[in-house]
C-alpha positions as CSV (number, residue, x, y, z in Angstrom):
1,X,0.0,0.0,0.0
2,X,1.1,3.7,-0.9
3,X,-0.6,4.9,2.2
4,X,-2.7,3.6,5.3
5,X,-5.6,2.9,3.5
6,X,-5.2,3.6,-0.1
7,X,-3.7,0.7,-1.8
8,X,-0.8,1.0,-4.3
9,X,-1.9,2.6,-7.9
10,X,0.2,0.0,-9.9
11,X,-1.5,-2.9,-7.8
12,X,-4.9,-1.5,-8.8
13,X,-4.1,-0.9,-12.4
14,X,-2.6,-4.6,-12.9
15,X,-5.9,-5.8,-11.4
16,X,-7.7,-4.0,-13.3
17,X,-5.7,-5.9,-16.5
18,X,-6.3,-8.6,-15.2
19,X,-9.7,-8.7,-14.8
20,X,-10.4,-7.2,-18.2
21,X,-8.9,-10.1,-20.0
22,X,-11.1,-12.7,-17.6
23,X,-14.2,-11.2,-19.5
24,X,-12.5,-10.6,-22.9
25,X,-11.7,-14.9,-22.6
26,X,-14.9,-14.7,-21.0
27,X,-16.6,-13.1,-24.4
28,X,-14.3,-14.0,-27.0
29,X,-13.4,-17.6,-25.8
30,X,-9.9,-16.7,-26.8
31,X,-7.0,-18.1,-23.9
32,X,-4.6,-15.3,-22.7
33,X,-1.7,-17.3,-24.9
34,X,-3.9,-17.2,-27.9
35,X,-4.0,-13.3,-27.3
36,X,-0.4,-12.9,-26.8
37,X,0.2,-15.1,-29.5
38,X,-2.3,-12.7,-31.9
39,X,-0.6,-9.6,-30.5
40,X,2.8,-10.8,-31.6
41,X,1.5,-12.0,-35.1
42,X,0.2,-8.4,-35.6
43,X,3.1,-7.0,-34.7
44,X,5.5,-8.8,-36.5
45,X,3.1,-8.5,-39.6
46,X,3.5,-4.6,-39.0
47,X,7.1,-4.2,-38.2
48,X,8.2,-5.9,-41.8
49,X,6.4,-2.5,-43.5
50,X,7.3,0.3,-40.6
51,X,9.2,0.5,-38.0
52,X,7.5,0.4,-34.2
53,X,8.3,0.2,-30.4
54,X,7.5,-2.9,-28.8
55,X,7.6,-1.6,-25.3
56,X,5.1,1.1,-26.5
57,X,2.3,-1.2,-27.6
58,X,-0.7,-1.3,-26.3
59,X,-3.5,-3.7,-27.6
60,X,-7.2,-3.8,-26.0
61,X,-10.3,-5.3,-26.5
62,X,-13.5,-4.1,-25.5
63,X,-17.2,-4.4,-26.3
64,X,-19.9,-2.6,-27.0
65,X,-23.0,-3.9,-26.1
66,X,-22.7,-7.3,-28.5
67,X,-19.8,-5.3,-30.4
68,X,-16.1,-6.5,-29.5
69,X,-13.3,-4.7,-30.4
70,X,-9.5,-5.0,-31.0
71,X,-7.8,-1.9,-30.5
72,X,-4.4,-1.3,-31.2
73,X,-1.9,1.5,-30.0
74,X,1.4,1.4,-32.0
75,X,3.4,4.3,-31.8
76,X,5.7,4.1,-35.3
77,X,9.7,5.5,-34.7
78,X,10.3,8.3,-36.9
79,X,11.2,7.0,-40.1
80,X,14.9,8.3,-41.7
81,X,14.3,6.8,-45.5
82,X,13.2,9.6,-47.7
83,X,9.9,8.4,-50.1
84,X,9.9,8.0,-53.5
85,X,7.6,8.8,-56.1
């Protein structure tokens, strides 16, 4: 705990993770190594055409009443090759 009485911000945010992929498995029926295993599929797929930071992704999923969604935050390093054409 940070403080008497107000637990630690991390603690609360990993929980939080956590529980979020219980219901996506929950909803989706996909294991968390099926979703860590799509994660790195989509970002191999995407490094071989721009350049990204690993550390910096950040994939969700959420729903929307019967809607599920796969969200993807890549941030893309600044590119050095000038374009052609």
């Amino acid at each position: 705990m940070a403080a008497w009485g107000k637990p630690n911000r991390q603690s609360a945010d990993e929980a939080k993770e956590r529980l979020k992929l219980v219901l996506i498995h929950d909803r989706t029926d996909l294991s968390q190594d099926e979703l860590s295993t799509m994660k790195n599929e989509l970002l191999a797929v995407i490094s071989r055409h721009v350049e990204i930071d690993p550390e910096l992704v950040k994939i969700s999923m959420s729903h929307d009443g019967r809607e599920q969604k796969l969200t993807a935050d890549i941030p893309l390093k600044t590119s050095h090759r000038r374009k052609i054409g």
